[in-house]
C-alpha positions as CSV (number, residue, x, y, z in Angstrom):
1,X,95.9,109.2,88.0
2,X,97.4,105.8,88.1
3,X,99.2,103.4,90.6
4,X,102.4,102.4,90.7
5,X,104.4,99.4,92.8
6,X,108.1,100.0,93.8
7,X,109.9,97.2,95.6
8,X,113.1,98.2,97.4
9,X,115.8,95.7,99.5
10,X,116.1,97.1,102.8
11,X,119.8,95.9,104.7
12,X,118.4,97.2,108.1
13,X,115.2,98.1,109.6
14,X,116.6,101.3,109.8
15,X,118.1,101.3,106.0
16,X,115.8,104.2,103.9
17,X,118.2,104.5,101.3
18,X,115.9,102.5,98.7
19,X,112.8,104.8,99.9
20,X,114.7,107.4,99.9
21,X,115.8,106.9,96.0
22,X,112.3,105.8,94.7
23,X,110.7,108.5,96.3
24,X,113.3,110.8,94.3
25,X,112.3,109.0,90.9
26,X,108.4,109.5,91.1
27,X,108.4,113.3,91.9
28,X,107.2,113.5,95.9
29,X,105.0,116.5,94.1
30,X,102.9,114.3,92.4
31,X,102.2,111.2,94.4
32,X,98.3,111.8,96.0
33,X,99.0,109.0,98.0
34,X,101.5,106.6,99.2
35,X,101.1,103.4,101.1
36,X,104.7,101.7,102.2
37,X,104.2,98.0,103.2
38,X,107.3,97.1,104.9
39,X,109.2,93.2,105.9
40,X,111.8,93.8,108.7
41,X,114.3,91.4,109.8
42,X,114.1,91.2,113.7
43,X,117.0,91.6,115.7
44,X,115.3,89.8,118.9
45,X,112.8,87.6,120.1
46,X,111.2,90.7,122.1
47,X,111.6,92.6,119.0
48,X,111.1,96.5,118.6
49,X,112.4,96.8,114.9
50,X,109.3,98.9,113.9
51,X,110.2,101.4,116.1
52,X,113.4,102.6,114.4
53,X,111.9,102.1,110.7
54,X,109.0,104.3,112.1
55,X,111.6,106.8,113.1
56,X,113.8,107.2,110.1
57,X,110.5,106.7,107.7
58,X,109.4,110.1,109.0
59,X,112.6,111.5,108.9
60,X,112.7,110.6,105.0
61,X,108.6,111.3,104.5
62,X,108.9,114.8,106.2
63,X,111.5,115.7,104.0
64,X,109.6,115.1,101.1
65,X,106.4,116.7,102.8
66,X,104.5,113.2,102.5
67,X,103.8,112.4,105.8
68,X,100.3,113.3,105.7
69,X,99.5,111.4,102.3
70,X,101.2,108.3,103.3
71,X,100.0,105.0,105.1
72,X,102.5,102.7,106.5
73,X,101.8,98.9,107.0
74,X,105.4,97.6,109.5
75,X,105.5,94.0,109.6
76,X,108.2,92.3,111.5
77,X,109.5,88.5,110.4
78,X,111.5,87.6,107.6
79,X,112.4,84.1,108.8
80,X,113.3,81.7,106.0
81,X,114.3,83.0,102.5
82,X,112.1,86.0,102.6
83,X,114.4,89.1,101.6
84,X,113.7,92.6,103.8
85,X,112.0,94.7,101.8
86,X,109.4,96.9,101.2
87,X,106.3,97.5,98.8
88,X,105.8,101.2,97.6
89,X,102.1,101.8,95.9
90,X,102.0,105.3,94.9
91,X,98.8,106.9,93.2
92,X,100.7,109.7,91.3
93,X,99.8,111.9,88.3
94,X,101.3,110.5,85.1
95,X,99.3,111.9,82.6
96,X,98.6,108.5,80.5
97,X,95.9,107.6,78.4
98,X,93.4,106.1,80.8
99,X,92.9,101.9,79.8
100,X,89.9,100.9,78.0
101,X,89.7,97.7,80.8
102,X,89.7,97.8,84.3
103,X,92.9,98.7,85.8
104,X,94.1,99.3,89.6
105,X,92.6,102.0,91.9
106,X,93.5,102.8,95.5
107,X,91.9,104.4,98.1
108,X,92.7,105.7,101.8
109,X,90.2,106.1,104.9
110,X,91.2,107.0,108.3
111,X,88.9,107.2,111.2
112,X,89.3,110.0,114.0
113,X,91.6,108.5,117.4
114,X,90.1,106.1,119.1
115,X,89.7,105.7,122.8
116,X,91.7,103.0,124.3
117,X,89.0,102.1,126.0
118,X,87.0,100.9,123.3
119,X,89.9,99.0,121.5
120,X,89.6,95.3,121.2
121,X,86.0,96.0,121.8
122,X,82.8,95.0,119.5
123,X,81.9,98.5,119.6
124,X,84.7,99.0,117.0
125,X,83.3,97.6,114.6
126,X,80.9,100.3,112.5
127,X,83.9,102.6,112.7
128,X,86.2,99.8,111.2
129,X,83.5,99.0,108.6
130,X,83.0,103.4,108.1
131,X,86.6,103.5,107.7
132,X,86.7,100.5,105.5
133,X,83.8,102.3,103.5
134,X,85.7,106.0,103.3
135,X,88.6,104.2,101.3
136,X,86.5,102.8,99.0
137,X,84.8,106.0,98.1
138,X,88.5,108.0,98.0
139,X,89.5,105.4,95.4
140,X,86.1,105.4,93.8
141,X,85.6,101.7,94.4
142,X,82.8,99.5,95.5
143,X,82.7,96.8,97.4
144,X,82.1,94.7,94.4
145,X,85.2,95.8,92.4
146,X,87.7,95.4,95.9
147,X,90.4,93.3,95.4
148,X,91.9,93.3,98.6
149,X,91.8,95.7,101.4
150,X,94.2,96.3,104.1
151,X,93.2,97.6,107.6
152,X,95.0,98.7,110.4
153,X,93.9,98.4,113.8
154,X,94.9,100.1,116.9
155,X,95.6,98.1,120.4
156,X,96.2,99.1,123.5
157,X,99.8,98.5,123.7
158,X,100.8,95.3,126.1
159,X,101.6,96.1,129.8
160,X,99.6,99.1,130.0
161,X,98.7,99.9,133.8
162,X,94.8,98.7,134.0
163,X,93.7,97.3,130.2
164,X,92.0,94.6,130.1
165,X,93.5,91.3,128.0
166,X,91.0,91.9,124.8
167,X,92.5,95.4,124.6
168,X,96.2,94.3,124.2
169,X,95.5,91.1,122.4
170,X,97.0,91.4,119.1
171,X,94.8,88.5,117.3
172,X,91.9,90.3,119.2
173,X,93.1,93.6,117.0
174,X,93.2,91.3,114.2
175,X,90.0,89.4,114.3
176,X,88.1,92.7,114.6
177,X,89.6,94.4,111.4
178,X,89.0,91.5,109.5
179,X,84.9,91.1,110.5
180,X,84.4,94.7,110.3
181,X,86.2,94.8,106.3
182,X,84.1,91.9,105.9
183,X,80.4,93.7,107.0
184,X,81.8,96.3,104.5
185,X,82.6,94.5,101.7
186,X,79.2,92.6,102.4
187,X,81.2,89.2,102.6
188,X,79.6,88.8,106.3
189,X,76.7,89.3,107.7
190,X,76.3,91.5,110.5
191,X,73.9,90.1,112.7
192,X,76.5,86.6,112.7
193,X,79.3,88.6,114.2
194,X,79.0,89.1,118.4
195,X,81.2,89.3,121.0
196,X,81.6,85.0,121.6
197,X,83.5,84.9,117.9
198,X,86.2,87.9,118.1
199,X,89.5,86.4,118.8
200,X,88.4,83.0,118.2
201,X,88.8,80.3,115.1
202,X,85.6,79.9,113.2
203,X,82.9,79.4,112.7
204,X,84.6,77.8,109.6
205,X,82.2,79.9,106.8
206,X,82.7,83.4,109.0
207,X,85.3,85.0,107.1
208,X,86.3,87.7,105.1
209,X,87.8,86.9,101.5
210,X,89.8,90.0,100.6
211,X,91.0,91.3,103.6
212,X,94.4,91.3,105.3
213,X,95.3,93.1,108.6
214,X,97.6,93.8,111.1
215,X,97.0,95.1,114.7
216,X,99.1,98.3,115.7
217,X,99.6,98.9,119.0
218,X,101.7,102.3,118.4
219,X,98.6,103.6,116.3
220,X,95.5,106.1,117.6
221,X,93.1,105.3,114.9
222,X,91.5,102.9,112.4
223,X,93.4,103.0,108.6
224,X,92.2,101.6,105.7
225,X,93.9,101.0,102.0
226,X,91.2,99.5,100.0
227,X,92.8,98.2,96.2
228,X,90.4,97.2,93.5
229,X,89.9,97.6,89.7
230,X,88.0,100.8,88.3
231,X,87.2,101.4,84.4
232,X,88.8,104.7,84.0
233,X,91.8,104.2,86.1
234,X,95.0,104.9,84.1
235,X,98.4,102.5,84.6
236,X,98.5,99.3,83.7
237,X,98.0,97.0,86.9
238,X,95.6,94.8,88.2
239,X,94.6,93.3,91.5
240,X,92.9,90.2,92.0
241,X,92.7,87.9,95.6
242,X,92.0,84.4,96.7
243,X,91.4,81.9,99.5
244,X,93.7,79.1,100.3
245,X,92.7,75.7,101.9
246,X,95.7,75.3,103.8
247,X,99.7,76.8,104.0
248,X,100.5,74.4,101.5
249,X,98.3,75.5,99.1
250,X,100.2,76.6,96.2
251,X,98.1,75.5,93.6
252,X,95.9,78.4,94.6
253,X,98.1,81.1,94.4
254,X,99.1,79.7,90.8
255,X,95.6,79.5,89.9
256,X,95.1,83.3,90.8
257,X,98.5,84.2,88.7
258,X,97.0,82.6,85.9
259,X,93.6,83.6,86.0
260,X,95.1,87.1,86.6
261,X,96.9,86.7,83.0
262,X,100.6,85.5,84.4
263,X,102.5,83.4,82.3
264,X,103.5,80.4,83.9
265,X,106.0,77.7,83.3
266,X,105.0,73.5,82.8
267,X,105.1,73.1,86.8
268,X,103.0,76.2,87.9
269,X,106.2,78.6,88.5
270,X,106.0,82.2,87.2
271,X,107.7,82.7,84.0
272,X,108.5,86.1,83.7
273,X,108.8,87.5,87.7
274,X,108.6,91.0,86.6
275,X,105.0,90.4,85.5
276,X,104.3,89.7,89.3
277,X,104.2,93.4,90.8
278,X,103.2,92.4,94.3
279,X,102.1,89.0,96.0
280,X,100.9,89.7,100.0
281,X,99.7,86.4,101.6
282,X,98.6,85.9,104.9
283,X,98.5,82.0,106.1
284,X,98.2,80.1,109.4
285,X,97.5,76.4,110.4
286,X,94.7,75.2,112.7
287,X,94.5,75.2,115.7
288,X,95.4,71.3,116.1
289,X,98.3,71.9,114.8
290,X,97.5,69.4,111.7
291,X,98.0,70.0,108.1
292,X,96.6,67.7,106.0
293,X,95.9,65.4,108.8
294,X,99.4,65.4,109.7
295,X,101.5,66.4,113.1
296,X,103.2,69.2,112.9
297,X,105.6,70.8,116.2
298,X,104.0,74.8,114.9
299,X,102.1,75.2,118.1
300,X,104.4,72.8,120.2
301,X,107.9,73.7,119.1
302,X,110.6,76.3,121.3
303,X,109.7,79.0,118.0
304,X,107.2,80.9,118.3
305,X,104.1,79.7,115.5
306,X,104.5,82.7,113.6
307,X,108.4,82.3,112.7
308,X,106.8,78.5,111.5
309,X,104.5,79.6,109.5
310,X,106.5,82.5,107.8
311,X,109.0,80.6,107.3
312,X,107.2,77.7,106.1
313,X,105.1,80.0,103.3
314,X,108.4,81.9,102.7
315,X,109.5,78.5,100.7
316,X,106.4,78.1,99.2
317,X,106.3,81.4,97.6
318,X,109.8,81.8,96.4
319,X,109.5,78.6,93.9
320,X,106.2,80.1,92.7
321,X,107.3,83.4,91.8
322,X,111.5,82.9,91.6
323,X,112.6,85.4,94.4
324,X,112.2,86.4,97.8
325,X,110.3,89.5,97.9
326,X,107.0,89.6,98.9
327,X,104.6,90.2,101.9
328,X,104.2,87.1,103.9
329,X,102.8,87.3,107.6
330,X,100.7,84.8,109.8
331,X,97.6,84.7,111.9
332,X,94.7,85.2,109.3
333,X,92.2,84.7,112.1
334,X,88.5,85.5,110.1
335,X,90.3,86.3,106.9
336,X,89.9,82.7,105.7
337,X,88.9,79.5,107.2
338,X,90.9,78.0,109.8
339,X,94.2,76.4,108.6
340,X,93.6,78.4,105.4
341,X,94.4,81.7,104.1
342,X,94.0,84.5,102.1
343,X,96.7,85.9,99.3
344,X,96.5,88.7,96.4
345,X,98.8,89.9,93.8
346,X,99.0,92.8,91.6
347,X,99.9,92.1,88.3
348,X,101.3,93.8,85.2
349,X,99.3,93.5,82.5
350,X,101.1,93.1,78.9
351,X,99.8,94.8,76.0
């Protein structure tokens, strides 16, 4: 088995021509898995643009009878010069010679529905940690050897009659994947994670290093895609994450392409962009409002943070890797320290 990343534009959230046309070119009969890892344009400021992607995604994956191997990530906000688009990391049968080094493995875990009761709750955590554990072991990775997981966690969705705030919150959702990846990976301790801290900025060391995830509010249950790097695994990818002290912190993510074996030009752009398989990054700014000591109009401005911070990255990114694909979203709330952020790439190792 061995992994490997599609990128397709997308001219609508509804647009599965791309999909449709990859899917076509690996064989649907022998992909074991699939995650999609979508960027939508929004349409509105009340924005439902997932919903119709959803929609014409399983019209495409039941076609192909993939629905049940495949994990979908929607993210919404493409503000700045990021392109629509959308990752696809098959594990599929190729029948290659398996690489002496270290190469990329992926693994799924899904945890049965979840009450909506118990959303946003502490008591999620073991079952986000289980969960975060199962796709290790499907992708016969240890914590160790993770590179980045993602995690998925369900909310109760907003203006439901009787839920509480902590079971609608989004950053609530997002605060509690993050910890409980982090127990599992072992990058936090347990007994430092109670009720007083979920939802909220810091403690400035509590954080989780190779984790990014998004709260889902149309999903029933817990999903994890855990990526890492396995002797034994065939292809010729590799994943590797970092931290980032702040959203203008460039010089880490060209640090990490370097370190990862990218070629990069004199002033710390990527040489060859076709080396650079995938970049996700997840960044925010803290919660003064400061970066680098300075005023900034992110948490006072008529935009919403997010669309600032997106946007913001968005130009970052593209002069480090020369385009506008890649999967940029906000809010990494226990991920990194505050103001920071976390960001990973998958790169294509040359022989």
């Amino acid at each position: 088995m061995a992994v490997r990343v599609l990128t397709t534009d997308m001219a609508s959230p509804e647009d599965m021509t791309g999909i449709e046309t990859t899917l076509a070119e690996l064989g649907p009969q022998r992909v074991r898995r699939l995650a999609i890892l979508a960027k939508l344009e929004a349409r509105a400021p009340n924005d439902y643009s997932c919903e119709p992607t959803r929609r014409a995604l399983h019209t495409v994956l039941t076609a192909v009878e993939l629905v049940e191997r495949t994990t979908s990530l929607l993210a919404v906000g493409c503000e700045g010069i990021a392109t629509p688009f959308a990752y696809l990391l098959a594990d599929i049968d190729e029948g290659a010679p398996r690489a002496s080094e270290p190469r990329l493995a992926m693994g799924f875990g899904a945890s049965a529905p979840v009450p909506a009761a118990d959303r946003g709750r502490a008591a999620l955590l073991p079952l986000i940690s289980d969960t975060v554990l199962a796709a290790l072991r499907d992708g016969d990775l240890t914590p160790a050897s993770a590179g980045l997981i993602l995690v998925k966690t369900p909310t109760v969705p907003a203006g439901t009659q009787g839920a509480a705030p902590d079971q609608t919150s989004m950053r609530r959702g997002r605060s509690l994947g993050a910890l409980g990846a982090g127990i599992a990976l072992r990058d936090i301790d347990a007994a430092r994670v109670t009720d007083a801290v979920i939802g909220v900025d810091g403690p400035a060391d509590l954080y989780a290093r190779r984790v990014m995830t998004i709260a889902a509010p149309e999903s029933d249950r817990i999903e994890a895609i855990a990526l890492g790097n396995r002797a034994g695994a065939g292809g010729d990818l590799v994943v590797t994450s970092t931290v980032m002290a702040d959203i203008l912190d460039g010089a880490a993510i060209s640090c990490m392409l370097a370190e990862s074996g990218v070629a990069l030009t004199r002033w710390g752009g990527v040489s060859d962009p076709g080396d650079v398989a995938a970049l996700l990054i997840k960044t925010g700014v803290a919660p003064d409002g400061r970066v680098r000591g300075q005023r900034t109009t992110i948490y006072g401005g008529v935009a919403p943070p997010e669309t600032h911070i997106r946007a913001a990255s968005s130009g970052m990114l593209g002069a480090i890797l020369g385009h506008t694909r890649f999967f940029n979203s906000g809010d990494p709330i226990h991920h990194a320290p505050p103001g920071g952020g976390v960001a990973a790439v998958i790169v294509r190792m040359r022989k």
